[in-house]
C-alpha positions in Angstrom: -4.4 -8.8 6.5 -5.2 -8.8 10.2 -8.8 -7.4 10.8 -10.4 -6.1 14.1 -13.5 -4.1 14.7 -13.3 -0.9 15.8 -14.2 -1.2 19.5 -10.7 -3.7 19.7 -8.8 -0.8 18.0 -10.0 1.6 19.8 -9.4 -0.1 23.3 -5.9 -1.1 21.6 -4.7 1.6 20.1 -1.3 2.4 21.1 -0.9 -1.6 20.5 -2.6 -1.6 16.8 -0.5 0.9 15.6 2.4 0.0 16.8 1.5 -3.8 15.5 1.6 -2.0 12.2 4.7 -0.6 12.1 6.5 -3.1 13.7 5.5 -5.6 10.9 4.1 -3.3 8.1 1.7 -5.6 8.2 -1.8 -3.6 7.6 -5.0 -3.8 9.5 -8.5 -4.2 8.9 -10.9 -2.2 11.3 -14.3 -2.5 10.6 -17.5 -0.8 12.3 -20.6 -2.8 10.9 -23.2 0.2 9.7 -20.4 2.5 9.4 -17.9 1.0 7.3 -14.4 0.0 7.0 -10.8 1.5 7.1 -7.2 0.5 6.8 -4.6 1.0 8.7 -1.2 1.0 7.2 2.4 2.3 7.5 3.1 5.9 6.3 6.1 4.4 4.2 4.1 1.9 2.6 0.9 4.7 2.0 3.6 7.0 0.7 4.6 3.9 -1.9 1.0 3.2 -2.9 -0.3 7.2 -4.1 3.5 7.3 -6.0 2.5 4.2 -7.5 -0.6 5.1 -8.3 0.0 8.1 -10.0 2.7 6.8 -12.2 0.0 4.6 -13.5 -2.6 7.4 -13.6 -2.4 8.2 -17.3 -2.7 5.0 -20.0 0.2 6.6 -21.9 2.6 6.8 -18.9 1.0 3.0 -17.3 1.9 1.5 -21.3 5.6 3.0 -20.7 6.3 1.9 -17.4 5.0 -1.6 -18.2 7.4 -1.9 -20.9 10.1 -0.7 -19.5 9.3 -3.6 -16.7 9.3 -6.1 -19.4 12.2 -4.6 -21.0 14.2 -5.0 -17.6 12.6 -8.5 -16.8 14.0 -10.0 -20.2 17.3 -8.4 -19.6 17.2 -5.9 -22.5 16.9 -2.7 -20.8 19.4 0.5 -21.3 21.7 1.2 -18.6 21.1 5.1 -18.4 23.8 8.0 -17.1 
């Protein structure tokens, strides 16, 4: 991951963002005393909250990673 401070994004924005999303390739812009933030496609933002709360619950993470294993070992049910 590519990482600026803020003052370069700032002065670059139009270019940092559309760095981003030309190689969904997120950024790393830091302000020292302030913190941190990354900057990263919609698409791929989108991806990561689904993701994350599919795996919220331990009952729903323990299906999904079967069913993972299931289709990694070739045994999974083909579903209509």
């Amino acid at each position: 991951m590519k990482k600026m401070s803020f003052t370069e994004a700032r002065d670059g924005f139009a270019t940092t963002t559309s760095e981003v999303i030309e190689h969904s390739d997120p950024i790393l812009i830091t302000q020292p005393g302030v913190g941190s933030v990354v900057v990263v496609v919609k698409q791929e933002f989108c991806s990561m909250e689904e993701t994350l709360h599919l795996f919220s619950t331990s009952a729903n993470a323990e299906r999904l990673l079967k069913a993972l294993d299931d289709y990694e070992r070739g045994g999974s049910d083909a579903r209509d």
